[in-house]
C-alpha positions, 0 to 999 in steps of 0.5 A, a space after each residue: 854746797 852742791 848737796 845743799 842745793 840739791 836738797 833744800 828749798 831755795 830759801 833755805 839755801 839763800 839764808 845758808 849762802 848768807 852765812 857763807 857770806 860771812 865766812 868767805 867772801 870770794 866763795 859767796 861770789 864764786 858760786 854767786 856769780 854762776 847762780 845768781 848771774 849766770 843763771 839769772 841771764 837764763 832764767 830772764 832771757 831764755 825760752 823755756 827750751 834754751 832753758 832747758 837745754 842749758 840745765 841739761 848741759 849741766 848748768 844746774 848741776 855745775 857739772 862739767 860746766 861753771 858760767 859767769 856773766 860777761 857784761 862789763 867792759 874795759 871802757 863801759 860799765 853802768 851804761 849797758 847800751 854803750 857796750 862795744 862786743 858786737 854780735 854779728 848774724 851770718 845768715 849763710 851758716 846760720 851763726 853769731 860772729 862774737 867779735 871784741 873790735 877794739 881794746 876798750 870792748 875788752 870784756 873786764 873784771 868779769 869774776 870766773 873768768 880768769 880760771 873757773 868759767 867754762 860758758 860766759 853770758 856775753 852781752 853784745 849789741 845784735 847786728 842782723 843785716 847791718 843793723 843794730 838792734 840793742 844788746 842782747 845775751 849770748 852763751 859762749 863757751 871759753 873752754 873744753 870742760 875736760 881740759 880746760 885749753 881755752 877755746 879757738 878764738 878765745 882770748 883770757 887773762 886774769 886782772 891781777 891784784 885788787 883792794 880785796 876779794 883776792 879769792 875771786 879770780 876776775 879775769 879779762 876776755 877777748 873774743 876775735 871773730 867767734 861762732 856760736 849757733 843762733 840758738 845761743 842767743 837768748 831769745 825769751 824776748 827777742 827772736 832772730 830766724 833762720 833767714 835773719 827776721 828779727 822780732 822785737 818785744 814792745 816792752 824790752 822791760 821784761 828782760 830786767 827781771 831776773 838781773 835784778 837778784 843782785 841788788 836785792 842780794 846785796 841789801 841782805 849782805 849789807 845787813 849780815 856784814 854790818 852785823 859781823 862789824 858791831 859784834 866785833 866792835 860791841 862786844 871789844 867795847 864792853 871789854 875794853 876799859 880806859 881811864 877812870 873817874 874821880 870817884 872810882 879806881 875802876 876803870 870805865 868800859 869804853 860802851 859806858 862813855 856816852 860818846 862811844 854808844 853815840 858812835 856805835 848804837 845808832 850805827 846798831 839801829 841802822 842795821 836791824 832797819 836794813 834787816 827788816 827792809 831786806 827781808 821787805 825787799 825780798 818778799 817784794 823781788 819774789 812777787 815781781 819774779 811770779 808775776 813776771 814768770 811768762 808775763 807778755 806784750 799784750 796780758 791783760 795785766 801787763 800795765 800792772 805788772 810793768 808797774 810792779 817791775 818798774 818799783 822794784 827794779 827802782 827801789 832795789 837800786 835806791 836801797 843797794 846803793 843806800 845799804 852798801 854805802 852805809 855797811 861800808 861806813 858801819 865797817 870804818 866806823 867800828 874800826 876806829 871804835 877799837 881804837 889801834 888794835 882795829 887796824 891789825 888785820 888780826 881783828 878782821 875789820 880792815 878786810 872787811 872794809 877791803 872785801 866789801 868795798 866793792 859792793 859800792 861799784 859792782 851790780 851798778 855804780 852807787 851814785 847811778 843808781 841813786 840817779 835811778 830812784 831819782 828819776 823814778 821819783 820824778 816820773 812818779 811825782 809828775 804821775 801823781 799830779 796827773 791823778 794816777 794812784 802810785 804804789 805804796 813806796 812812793 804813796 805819800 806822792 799822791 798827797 802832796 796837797 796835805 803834805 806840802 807845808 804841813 807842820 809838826 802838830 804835837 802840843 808837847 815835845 814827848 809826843 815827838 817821841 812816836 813813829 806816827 810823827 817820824 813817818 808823818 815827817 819823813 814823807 813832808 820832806 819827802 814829798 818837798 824834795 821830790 817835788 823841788 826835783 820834779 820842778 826843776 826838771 819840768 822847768 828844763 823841759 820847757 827851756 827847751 831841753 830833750 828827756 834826757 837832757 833834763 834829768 841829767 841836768 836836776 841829777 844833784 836834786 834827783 840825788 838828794 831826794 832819792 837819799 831822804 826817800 832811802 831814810 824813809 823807806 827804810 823807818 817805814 819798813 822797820 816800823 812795819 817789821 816791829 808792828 808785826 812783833 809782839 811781846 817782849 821782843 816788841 818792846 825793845 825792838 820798838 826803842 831801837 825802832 824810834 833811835 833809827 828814826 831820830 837819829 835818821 832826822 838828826 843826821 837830816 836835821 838841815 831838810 826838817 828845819 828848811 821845810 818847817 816841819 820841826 822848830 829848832 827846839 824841837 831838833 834839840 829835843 830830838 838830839 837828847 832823845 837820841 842821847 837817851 836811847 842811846 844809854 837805853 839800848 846800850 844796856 841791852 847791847 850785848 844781848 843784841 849782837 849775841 842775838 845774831 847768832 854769830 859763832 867765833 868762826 864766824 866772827 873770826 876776830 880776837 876782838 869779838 870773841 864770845 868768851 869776852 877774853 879779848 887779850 889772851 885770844 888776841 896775843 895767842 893769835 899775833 903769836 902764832 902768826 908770827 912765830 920768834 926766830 932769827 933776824 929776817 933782815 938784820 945781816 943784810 940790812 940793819 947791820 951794814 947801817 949800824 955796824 958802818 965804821 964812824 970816826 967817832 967809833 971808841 968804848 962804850 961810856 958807861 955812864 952814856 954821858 950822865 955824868 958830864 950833864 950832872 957836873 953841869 948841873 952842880 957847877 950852876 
């Protein structure tokens, strides 16, 4: 992997640690844990000199040096501020004193801990002449990087056993009273001096940036995991035969049955919209990332730019949470989709369900992040009203004059059947819910409530619209991916296209009958729509998972197998894990149960009492 990195383009390095993804999960967190948050503290925190000494140190190179990002704590999570690890400037030696004063400050479930870190970017609250600053970040060393003894001061430990991700040593730290030279602060945005002058930036904003890459990670992962799954369950359910119909002895494949492609095409649709709003999100986290390179208080693009990080930084956790919240549910549905042999961890479903599972809570709790686009939602409804032109994500914002009460304008039900009317419709409902939150919140405001107060008081309507806004944004960048598509590709793309589409407004059928942009008639015709596409796309199915490019290694399950030999593969694999040989228990648990003497102990019957129940039954 380091050879890799050394000698390909970023990019190309991101879509190999993609596939790794795929192969070993606590692998991809390993190395994504150094480079992606490790390095991503330094690359949003440091000065270009600290930047430089921490490459040189070996950084980079992972030589002599592997970090991990020390932010959680045993009693703090998402409510960074609230972190308790204090970072306390001794003026006299001009040092940090890293301190952990209590056990909930515990530093918790930080990944290379436990065994592999050798510097931790420790996020404490900056205390500088008694007073309190905020939480900054500090690199701390743990450990000698030749011997690996832990450091003076140093307290560490590994968590133990969790749901899945076992590869991945997460570990605990303690910090009593440790020194770290003032340089070891990053100072990027804020700077303490020698003689404990401390200058803030205007906009602490500008620290988020590069912390951000998680999330957008995570929007691809969802994607390539989901792909993993419907292989597995598609290609078991064009094998997989069960009962037959009258007119035939044959029995039916199980992607045949109208209710299995209604169980598994949407969920189909659903992840080619992730890919292309992944691939979206990317592109849009790359352009924040350039505009931010030494953006500072006082550019004459600065409110642009804070505009740019603003949408990304809301809308990567609007989509993590919505992206991670549907593969996790794509996993347990392909999982019941093959029936009992989806239960065997042979087929590889369950660990996949366990692995990531986890993605719905690290990088940011889902329900807060939600509550994040929520809020972001609001103050952009409220900054439309006052005429300001917003960005495209949340464009439809600035004509709530058009959309509010605005109906489904087709003469006949066909015309439905186009993303003009699906996008026209998603952003009425859209621009209903945002506003009833915006409402709300405004209404808590003049009841007397501070900012904050009444954001958390509308959180279910906050919740809600950013959910409906997440469906919308992903049909729009899915349509935008396949309008860029030509030829035959184009063409099925677009059917799978318009499945999403519909089946994303007949999962929401509740807000498009409540706000009146669609009859009833209408949802009914937009459910057998959806029944169609779904036969439609199943004839294509196969060709669709074997798109993805995913070899047998790759899938690692008997059920997803290529070759299409599901049973020979899965019985060859049950028995070589499970290798015949004596009784593991029988001396010393089942034969003291069932050798126990009895007093109805006497010779065996050779009837087994069949002849006694028969002249029963000839005497009557």
């Amino acid at each position: 992997m380091l050879y890799h990195l050394q000698n390909e383009s970023v990019e190309t390095f991101k879509k190999r640690m993609e596939i790794v993804s795929l192969v070993d999960a606590g692998f991809w967190t390993r190395f994504g844990v150094h480079y992606g948050l490790f390095i991503g503290a330094l690359q949003s925190n440091a000065t270009s000199g600290q930047l430089g000494y921490w490459f040189e140190k070996g950084a980079l190179s992972l030589s002599n040096f592997v970090g991990c990002f020390a932010m959680t704590e045993l009693g703090h999570g998402s409510n960074v501020p609230g972190l308790e690890t204090t970072a306390t400037f001794d003026e006299a030696a001009d040092q940090f004193v890293i301190h952990t004063p209590n056990l909930t400050a515990t530093k918790w479930w930080i990944g290379g801990a436990a065994h592999s870190a050798t510097h931790a970017a420790v996020f404490a609250q900056l205390i500088v002449k008694g007073k309190r600053y905020g939480t900054k970040c500090f690199i701390v060393p743990l450990r000698d990087p030749k011997t690996y003894n832990v450091l003076p001061g140093v307290s560490i430990g590994d968590i133990g056993k969790k749901m899945g991700r076992d590869g991945i040593d997460n570990g605990w730290i303690q910090f009593t009273n440790v020194r770290v030279p003032r340089g070891y602060m990053l100072q990027k945005h804020t700077q303490v001096s020698r003689t404990g002058d401390v200058k803030e930036p205007g906009m602490q904003q500008l620290t988020y940036g590069a912390l951000l890459q998680g999330r957008v990670t995570m929007v691809a992962d969802s994607a390539h995991v989901s792909k993993k799954a419907l292989t597995i369950a598609i290609r078991y359910a064009a094998v997989r035969r069960q009962f037959s119909s009258t007119n035939s002895n044959v029995e039916t494949k199980l992607l045949d049955y109208p209710i299995h492609q209604r169980r598994l095409m949407p969920l189909l649709a659903q992840t080619f919209a992730m890919l292309f709003t992944a691939t979206e999100m990317t592109n849009m986290y790359n352009m924040m990332m350039s505009r931010l390179d030494g953006a500072k208080d006082g550019d004459s693009d600065i409110e642009e730019v804070m505009e740019i990080l603003k949408e990304t930084h809301s809308t990567s956790a609007g989509l993590k949470a919505f992206c991670t919240w549907n593969c996790l549910n794509i996993i347990e549905q392909c999982r019941q989709a093959c029936g009992g042999h989806g239960y065997s961890s042979y087929t590889g479903l369950a660990a996949m369900y366990q692995d990531f599972a986890v993605q719905c809570t690290w990088e940011g709790d889902n329900t807060i992040l939600t509550l994040q686009l929520g809020r972001y939602l609001i103050s952009s409804y409220i900054e439309a009203l006052k005429g300001k032109q917003l960005s495209p994500g949340v464009g439809y914002l600035n004509n709530l004059g058009e959309l509010i009460g605005k109906k489904c304008s087709v003469k006949k039900n066909e015309d439905i059947l186009d993303s003009a009317v699906i996008i026209e419709g998603w952003q009425v409902v859209c621009a209903h819910v945002v506003k009833n939150a915006g409402i709300e919140f405004e209404e808590c405001l003049k009841s007397g409530m501070s900012t904050d107060d009444a954001y958390e008081h509308c959180s279910q309507s906050r919740l809600y619209a950013a959910k409906l806004h997440s469906f919308n944004y992903l049909f729009n960048r899915f349509a935008d991916g396949v309008f860029k598509v030509s030829g035959n590709i184009h063409d099925i793309l677009s059917r799978i296209c318009l499945l999403y589409g519909l089946y994303s407004i007949e999962e929401n059928a509740g807000a498009f009958l409540q706000y009146e942009y669609f009859t009833p008639s209408q949802i009914e015709f937009i459910r057998s729509s959806v029944n169609a596409l779904c036969k439609e796309v199943r004839d294509q199915a196969i060709p669709l998972v074997d798109s993805f490019n995913l070899s047998d290694y790759i899938i690692n399950s008997p059920l997803g197998r290529k070759d299409g030999n599901v049973y020979i593969h899965y019985f060859d694999h049950v028995k070589r894990s499970n290798p015949q040989g004596p009784h593991p228990y029988f001396d010393r648990l089942i034969k003291p149960l069932v050798h126990r003497s009895t007093e109805s102990d006497e010779d065996e019957d050779e009837e087994a009492g069949l002849e006694d129940d028969l002249d029963d039954d000839y005497d009557e």
